[in-house]
ZAZATOR-121106 format. One record per residue: x, y, z of N, C-alpha, C in turn. Coordinates in nm, 2 decimals, padded with zeros to 4 digits. Each point is the difference from the previous one (the first is absolute). Example, Ala and Ser with C-alpha at 12.3 -4.5 7.8 and 13.67 -1.06 7.14 Angstrom:
n_px; n_py; n_pz; ca_px; ca_py; ca_pz; c_px; c_py; c_pz
01.32; -00.57; 00.78; -00.09; 00.12; 00.00; 00.09; 00.12; 00.00 .
-00.04; 00.11; -00.07; 00.09; 00.11; 00.00; -00.08; 00.11; 00.08 .
This chain:
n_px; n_py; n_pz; ca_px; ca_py; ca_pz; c_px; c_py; c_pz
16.43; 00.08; 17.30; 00.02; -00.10; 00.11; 00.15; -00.01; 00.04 .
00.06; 00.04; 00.13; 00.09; -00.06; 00.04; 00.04; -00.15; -00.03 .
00.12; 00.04; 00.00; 00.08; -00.18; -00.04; 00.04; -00.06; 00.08 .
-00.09; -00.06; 00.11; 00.12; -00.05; 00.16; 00.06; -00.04; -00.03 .
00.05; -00.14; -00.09; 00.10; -00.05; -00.01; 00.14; 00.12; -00.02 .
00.01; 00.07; -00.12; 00.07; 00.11; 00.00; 00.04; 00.10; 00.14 .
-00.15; 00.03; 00.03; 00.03; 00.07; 00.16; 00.08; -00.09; 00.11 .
00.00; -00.11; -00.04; 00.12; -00.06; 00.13; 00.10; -00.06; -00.01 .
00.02; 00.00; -00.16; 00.15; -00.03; -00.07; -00.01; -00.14; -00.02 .
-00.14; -00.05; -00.09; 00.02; -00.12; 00.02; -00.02; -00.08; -00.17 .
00.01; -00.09; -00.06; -00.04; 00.01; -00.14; -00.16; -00.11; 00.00 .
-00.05; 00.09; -00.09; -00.15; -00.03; -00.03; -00.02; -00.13; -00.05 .
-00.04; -00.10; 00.08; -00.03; -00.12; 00.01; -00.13; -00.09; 00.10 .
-00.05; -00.11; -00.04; -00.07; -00.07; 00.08; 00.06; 00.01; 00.14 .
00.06; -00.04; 00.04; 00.10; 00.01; 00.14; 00.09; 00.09; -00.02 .
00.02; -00.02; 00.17; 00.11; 00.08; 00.02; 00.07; -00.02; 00.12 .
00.13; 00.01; -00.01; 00.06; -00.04; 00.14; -00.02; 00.03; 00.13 .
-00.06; -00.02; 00.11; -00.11; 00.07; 00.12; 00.12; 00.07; 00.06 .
00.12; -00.06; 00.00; 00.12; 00.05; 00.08; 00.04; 00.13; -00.06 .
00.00; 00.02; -00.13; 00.03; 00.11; -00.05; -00.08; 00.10; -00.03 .
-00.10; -00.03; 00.02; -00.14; 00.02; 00.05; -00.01; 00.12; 00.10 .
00.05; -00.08; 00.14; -00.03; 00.04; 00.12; 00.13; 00.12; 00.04 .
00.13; -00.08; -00.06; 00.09; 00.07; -00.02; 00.03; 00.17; -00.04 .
-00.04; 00.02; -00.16; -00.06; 00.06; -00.07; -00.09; 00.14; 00.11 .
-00.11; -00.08; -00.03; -00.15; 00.08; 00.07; 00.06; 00.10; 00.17 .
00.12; -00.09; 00.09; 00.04; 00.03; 00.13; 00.09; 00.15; 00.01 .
00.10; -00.07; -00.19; 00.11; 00.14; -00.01; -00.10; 00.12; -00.10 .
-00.07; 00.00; -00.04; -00.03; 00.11; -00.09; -00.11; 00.07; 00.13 .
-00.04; -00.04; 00.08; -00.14; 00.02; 00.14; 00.09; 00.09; 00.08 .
00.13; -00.05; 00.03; 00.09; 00.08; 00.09; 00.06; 00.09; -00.06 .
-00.02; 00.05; -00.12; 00.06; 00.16; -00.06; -00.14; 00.09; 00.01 .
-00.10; -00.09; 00.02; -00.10; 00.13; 00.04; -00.10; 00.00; 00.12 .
00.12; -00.09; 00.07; -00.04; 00.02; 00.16; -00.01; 00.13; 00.10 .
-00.06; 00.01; 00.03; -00.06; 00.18; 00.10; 00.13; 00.03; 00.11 .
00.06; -00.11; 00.01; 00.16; 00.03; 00.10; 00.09; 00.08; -00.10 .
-00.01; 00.02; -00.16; 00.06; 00.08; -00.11; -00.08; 00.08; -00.04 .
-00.12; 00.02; 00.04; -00.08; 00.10; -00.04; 00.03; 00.14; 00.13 .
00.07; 00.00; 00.13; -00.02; 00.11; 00.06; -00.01; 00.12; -00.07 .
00.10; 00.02; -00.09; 00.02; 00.12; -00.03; -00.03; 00.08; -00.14 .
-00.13; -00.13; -00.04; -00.08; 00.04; -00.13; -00.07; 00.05; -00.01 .
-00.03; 00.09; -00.11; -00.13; 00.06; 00.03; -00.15; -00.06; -00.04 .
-00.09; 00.11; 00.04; -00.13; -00.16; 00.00; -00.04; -00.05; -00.11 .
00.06; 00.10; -00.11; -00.03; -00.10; -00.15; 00.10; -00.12; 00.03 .
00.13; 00.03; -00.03; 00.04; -00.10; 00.01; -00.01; -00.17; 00.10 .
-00.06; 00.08; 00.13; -00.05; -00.11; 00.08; -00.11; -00.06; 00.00 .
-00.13; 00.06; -00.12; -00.06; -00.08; -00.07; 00.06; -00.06; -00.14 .
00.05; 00.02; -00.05; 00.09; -00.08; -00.13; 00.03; -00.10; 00.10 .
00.07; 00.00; 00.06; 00.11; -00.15; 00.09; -00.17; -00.06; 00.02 .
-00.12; 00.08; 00.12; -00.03; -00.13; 00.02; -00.12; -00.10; -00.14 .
-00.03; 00.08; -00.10; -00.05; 00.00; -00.07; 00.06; -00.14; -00.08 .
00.16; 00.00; -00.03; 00.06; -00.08; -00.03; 00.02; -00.14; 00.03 .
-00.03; 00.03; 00.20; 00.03; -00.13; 00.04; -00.13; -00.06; -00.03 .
-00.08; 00.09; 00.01; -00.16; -00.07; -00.05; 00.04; -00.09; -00.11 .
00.05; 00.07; -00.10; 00.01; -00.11; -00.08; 00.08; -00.14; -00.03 .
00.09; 00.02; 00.04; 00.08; -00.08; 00.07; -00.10; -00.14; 00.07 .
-00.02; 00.10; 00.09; -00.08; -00.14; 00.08; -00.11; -00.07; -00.10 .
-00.06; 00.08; -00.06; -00.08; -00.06; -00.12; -00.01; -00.12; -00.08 .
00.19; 00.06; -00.06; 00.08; -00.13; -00.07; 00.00; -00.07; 00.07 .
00.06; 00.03; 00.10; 00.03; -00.15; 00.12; -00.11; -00.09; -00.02 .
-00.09; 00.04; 00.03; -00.09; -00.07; 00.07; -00.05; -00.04; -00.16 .
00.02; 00.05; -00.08; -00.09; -00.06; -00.14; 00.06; -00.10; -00.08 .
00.15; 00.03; 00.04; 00.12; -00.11; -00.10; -00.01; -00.12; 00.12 .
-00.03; -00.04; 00.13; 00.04; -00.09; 00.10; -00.10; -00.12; -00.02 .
-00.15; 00.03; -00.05; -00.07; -00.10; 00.01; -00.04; 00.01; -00.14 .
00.03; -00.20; -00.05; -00.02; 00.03; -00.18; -00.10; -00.01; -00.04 .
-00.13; 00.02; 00.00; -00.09; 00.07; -00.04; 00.00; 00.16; -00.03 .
00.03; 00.07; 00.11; -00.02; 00.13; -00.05; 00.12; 00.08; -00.07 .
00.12; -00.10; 00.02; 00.10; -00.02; -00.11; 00.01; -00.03; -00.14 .
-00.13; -00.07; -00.05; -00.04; -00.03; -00.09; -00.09; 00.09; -00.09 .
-00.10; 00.05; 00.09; -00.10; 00.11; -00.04; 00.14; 00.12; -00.06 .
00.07; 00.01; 00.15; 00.11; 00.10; -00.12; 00.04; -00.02; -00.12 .
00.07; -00.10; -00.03; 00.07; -00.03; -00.09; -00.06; 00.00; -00.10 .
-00.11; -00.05; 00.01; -00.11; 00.00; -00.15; -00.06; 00.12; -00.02 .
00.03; 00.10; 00.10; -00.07; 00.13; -00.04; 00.11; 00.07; -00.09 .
00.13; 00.02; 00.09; 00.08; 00.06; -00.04; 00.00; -00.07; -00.21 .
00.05; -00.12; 00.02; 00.00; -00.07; -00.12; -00.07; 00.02; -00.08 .
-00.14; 00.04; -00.01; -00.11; -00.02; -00.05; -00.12; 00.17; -00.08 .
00.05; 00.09; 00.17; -00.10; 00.10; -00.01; -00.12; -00.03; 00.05 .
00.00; -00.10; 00.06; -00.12; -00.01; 00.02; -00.04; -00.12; 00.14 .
-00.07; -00.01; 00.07; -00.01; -00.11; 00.14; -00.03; -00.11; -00.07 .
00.01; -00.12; 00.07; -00.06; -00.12; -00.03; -00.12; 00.00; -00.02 .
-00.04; -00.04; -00.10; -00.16; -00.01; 00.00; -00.06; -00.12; 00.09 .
-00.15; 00.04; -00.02; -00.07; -00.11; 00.14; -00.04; -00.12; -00.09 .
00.01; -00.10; 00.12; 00.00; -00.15; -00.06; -00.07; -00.05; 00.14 .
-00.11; -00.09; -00.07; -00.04; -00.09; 00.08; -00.03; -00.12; -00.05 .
00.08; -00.03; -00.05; 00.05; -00.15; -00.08; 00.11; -00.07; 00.09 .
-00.05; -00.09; 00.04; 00.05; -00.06; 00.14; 00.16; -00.13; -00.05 .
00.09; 00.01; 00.02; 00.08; -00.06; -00.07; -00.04; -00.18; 00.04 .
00.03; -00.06; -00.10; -00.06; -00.11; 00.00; 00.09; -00.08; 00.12 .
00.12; 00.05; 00.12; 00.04; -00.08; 00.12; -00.08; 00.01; 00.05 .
-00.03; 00.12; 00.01; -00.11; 00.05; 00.18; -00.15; -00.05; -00.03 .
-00.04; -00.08; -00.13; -00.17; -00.05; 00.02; 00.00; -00.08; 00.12 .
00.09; -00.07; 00.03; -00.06; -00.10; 00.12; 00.02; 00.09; 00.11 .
00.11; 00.07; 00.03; -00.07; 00.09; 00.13; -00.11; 00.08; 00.00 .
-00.05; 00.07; -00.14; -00.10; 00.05; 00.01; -00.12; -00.07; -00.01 .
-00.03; -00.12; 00.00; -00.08; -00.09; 00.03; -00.01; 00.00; 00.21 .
00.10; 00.01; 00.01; 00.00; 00.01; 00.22; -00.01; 00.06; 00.02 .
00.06; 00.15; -00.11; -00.03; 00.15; 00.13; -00.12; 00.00; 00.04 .
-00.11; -00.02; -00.12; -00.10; 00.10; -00.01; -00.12; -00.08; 00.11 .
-00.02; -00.16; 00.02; -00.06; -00.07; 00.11; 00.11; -00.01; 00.13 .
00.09; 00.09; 00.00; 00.05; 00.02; 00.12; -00.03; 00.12; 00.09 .
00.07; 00.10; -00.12; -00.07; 00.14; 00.05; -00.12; 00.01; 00.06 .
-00.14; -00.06; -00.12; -00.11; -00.01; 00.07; -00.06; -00.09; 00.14 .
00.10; -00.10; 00.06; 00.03; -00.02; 00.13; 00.02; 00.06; 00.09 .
00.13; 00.09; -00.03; 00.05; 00.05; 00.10; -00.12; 00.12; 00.03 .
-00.02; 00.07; -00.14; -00.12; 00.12; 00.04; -00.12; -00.03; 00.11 .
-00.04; -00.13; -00.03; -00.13; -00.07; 00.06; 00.05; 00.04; 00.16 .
00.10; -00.05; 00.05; 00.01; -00.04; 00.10; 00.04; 00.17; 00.08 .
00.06; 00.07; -00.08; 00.06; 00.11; 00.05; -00.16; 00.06; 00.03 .
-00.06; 00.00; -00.09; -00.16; 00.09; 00.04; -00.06; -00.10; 00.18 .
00.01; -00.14; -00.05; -00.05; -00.08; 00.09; 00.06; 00.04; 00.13 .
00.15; 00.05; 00.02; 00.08; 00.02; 00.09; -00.05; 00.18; 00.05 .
-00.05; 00.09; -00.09; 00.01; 00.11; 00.06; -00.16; 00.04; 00.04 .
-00.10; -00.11; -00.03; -00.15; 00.03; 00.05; 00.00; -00.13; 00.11 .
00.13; -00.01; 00.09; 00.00; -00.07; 00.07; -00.05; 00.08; 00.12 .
-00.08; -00.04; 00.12; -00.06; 00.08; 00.08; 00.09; -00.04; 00.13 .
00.06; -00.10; 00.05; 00.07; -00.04; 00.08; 00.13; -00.03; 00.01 .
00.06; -00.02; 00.07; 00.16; -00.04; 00.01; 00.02; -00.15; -00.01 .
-00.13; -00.06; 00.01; -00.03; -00.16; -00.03; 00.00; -00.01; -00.11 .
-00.09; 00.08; -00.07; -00.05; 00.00; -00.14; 00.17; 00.00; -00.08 .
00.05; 00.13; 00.06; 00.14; 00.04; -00.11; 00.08; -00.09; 00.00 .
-00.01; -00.12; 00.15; 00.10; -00.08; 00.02; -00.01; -00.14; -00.05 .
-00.12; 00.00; -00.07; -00.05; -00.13; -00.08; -00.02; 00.03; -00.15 .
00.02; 00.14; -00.05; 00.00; 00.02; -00.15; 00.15; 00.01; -00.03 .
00.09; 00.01; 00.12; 00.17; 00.01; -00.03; -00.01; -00.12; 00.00 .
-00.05; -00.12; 00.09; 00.03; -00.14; -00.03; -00.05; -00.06; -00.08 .
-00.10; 00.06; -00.12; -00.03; -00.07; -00.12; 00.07; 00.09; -00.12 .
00.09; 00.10; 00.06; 00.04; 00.04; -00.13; 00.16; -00.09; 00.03 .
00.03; -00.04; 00.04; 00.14; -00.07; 00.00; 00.06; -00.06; -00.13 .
-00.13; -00.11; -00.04; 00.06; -00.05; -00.11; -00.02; 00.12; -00.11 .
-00.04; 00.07; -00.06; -00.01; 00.11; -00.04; 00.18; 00.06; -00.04 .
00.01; 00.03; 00.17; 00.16; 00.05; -00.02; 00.10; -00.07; -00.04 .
-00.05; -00.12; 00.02; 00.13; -00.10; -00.04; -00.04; 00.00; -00.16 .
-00.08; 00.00; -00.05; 00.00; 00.01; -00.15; 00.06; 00.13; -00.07 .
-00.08; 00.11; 00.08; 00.12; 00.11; 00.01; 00.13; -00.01; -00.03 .
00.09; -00.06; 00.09; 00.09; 00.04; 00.00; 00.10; -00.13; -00.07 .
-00.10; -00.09; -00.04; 00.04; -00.08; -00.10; 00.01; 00.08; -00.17 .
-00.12; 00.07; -00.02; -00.01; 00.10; -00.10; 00.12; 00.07; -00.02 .
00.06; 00.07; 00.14; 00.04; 00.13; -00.07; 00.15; -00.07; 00.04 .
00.02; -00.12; -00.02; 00.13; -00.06; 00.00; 00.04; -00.07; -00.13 .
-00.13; 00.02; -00.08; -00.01; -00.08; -00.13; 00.04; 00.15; -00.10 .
-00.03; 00.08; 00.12; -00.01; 00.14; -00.13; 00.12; 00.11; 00.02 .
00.12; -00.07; 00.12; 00.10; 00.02; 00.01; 00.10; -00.10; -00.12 .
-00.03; -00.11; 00.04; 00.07; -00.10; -00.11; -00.02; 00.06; -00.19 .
-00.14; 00.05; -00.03; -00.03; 00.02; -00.10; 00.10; 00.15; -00.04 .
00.00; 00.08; 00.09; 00.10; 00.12; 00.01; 00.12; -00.04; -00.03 .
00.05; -00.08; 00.06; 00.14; -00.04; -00.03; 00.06; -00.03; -00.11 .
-00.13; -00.07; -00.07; 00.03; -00.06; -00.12; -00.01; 00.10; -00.07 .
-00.09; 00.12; -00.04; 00.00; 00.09; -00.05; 00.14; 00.07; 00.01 .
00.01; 00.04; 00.11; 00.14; 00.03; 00.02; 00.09; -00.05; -00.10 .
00.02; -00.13; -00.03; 00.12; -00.05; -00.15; -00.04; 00.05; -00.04 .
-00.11; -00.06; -00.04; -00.07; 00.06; -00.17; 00.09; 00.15; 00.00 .
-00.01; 00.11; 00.06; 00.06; 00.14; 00.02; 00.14; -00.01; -00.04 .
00.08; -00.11; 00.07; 00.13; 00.04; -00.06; 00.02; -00.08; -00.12 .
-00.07; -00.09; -00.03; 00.00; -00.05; -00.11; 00.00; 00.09; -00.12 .
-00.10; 00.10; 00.03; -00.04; 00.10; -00.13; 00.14; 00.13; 00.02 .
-00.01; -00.01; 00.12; 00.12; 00.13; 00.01; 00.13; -00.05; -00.05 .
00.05; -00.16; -00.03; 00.12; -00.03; -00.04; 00.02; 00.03; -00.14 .
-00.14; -00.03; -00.08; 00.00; 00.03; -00.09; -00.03; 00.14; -00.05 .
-00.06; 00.13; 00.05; -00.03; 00.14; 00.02; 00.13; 00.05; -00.07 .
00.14; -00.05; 00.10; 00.10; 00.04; 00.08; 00.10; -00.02; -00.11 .
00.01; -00.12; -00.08; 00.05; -00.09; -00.06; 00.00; 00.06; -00.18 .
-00.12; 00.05; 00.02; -00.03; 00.08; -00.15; -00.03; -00.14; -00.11 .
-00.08; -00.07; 00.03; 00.00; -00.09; -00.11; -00.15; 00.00; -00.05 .
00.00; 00.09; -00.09; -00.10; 00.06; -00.07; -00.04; -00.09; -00.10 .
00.11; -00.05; -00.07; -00.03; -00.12; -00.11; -00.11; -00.10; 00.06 .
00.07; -00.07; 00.12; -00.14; -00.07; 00.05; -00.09; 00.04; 00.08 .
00.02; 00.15; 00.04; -00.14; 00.01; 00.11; -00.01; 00.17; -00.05 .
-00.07; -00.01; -00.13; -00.02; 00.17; -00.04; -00.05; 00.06; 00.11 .
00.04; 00.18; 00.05; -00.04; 00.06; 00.07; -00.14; 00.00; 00.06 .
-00.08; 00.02; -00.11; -00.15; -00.06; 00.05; -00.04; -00.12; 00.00 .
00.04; -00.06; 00.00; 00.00; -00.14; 00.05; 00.03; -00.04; 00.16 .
00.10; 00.11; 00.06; 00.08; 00.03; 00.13; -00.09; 00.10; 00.06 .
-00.06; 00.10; -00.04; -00.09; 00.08; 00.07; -00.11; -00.05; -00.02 .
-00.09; -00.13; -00.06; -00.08; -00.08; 00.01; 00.01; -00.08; 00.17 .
00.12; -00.09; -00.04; 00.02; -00.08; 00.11; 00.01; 00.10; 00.14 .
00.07; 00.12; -00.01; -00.02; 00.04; 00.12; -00.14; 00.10; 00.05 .
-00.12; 00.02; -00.05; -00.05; 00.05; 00.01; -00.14; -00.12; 00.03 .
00.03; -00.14; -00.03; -00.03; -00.11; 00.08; 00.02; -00.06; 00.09 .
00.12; 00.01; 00.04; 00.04; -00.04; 00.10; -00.04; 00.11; 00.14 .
-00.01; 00.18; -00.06; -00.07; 00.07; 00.07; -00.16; -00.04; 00.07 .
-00.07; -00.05; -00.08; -00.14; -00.04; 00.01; 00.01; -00.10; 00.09 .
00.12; -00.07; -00.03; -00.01; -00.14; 00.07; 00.04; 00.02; 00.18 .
00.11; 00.12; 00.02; 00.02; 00.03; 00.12; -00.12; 00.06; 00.03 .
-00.08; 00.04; -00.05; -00.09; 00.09; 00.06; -00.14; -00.10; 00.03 .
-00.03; -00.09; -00.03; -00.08; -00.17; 00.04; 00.05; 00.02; 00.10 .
00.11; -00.02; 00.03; 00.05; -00.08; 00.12; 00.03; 00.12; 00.11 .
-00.02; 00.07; -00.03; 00.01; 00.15; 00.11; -00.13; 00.02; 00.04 .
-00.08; 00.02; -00.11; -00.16; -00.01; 00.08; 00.00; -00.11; 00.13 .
-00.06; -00.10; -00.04; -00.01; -00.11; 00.04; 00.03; 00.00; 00.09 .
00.18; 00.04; 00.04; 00.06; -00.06; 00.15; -00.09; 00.14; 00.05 .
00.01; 00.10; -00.01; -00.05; 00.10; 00.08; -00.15; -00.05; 00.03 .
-00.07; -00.08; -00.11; -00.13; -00.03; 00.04; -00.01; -00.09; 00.13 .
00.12; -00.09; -00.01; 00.00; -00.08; 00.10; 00.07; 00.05; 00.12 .
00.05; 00.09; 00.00; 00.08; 00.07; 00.14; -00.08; 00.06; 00.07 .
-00.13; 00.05; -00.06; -00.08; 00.08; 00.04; -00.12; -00.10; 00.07 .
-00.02; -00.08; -00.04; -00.10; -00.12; 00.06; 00.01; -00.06; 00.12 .
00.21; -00.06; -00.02; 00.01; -00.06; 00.08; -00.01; 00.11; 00.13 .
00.08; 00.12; -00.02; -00.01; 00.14; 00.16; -00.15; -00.02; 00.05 .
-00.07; 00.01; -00.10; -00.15; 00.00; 00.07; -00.04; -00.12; 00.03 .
00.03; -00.12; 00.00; -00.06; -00.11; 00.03; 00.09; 00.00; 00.17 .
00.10; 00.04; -00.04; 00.12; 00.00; 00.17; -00.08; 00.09; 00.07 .
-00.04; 00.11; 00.01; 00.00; 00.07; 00.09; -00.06; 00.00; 00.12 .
């Protein structure tokens, strides 16, 4: 397994600085940019773009901490996060709303697309309204809940960073972050469940 963090000169942690990040990822892309490739040959001009492939990879894998996470515990570990469907005891009460929401929104989206008229579509948009405003009450609850998750992240990374093994033994730290993975990943479903409801209930 490649080491993005290593591939973009960064040190292997819960976070990571986005600016050095972006920085990083912009100067290593432009040594194997095709304007330095004229006069390579085609191995070589697949090596460059081969590379930037990966490049963009890291990018894209170290930027959002979930899949930052999945790294880090692979690399760490040998192994992916295992599957969890043990729901962290914040999110019971939203998981109490997703699930008689969703099945709202679904109702109405069927009710909206076996609509036969332009009357019909224009009276099942005006009974889905409150619908969307719960919507978008949800996925403002599930922004807020992100955020917080968010500390929690650097909370663990201060301590990652810090080396204080005495109080938080290593697997104790790849515990915590491999929960907090699960826990981004609650809240990633969901908003997508809900982004995808609300487009179809708009359209």
């Amino acid at each position: 397994m490649t080491d993005f963090f290593a591939l973009l000169h960064l040190p292997r942690r819960p976070r990571v600085d986005l600016e050095s990040l972006k920085a990083n990822h912009l100067e290593l892309s432009s040594q194997t940019h095709p304007d330095r490739m004229a006069g390579a040959s085609p191995l070589e001009r697949q090596q460059a773009a081969d590379a930037c492939t990966r490049l963009n990879e890291a990018y894209k894998t170290l930027k959002e901490s979930k899949s930052r996470l999945h790294h880090l515990i692979s690399l760490e570990c040998g192994r992916k996060p295992g599957d969890s469907q043990e729901l962290p005891e914040s999110l019971m009460s939203m998981f109490a709303r997703m699930g008689p929401l969703l099945r709202q929104a679904d109702a109405l989206v069927k009710a909206k697309a076996s609509s036969n008229s332009a009357l019909e579509r224009a009276l099942t948009t005006t009974k889905a309204l409150p619908c969307l405003q719960q919507i978008a009450q949800a996925r403002s609850q599930l922004q807020h809940q992100r955020e917080q998750l968010e500390a929690t992240l650097t909370q663990l990374d201060q301590v990652w960073t810090t080396g204080e093994t005495a109080v938080a033994p290593q697997g104790d730290l790849i515990a915590r972050a491999e929960a907090l993975y699960h826990h981004f990943g609650f809240l990633e479903r969901w908003s997508t469940q809900l982004q995808e409801r609300e487009f179809e209930l708009t359209l």
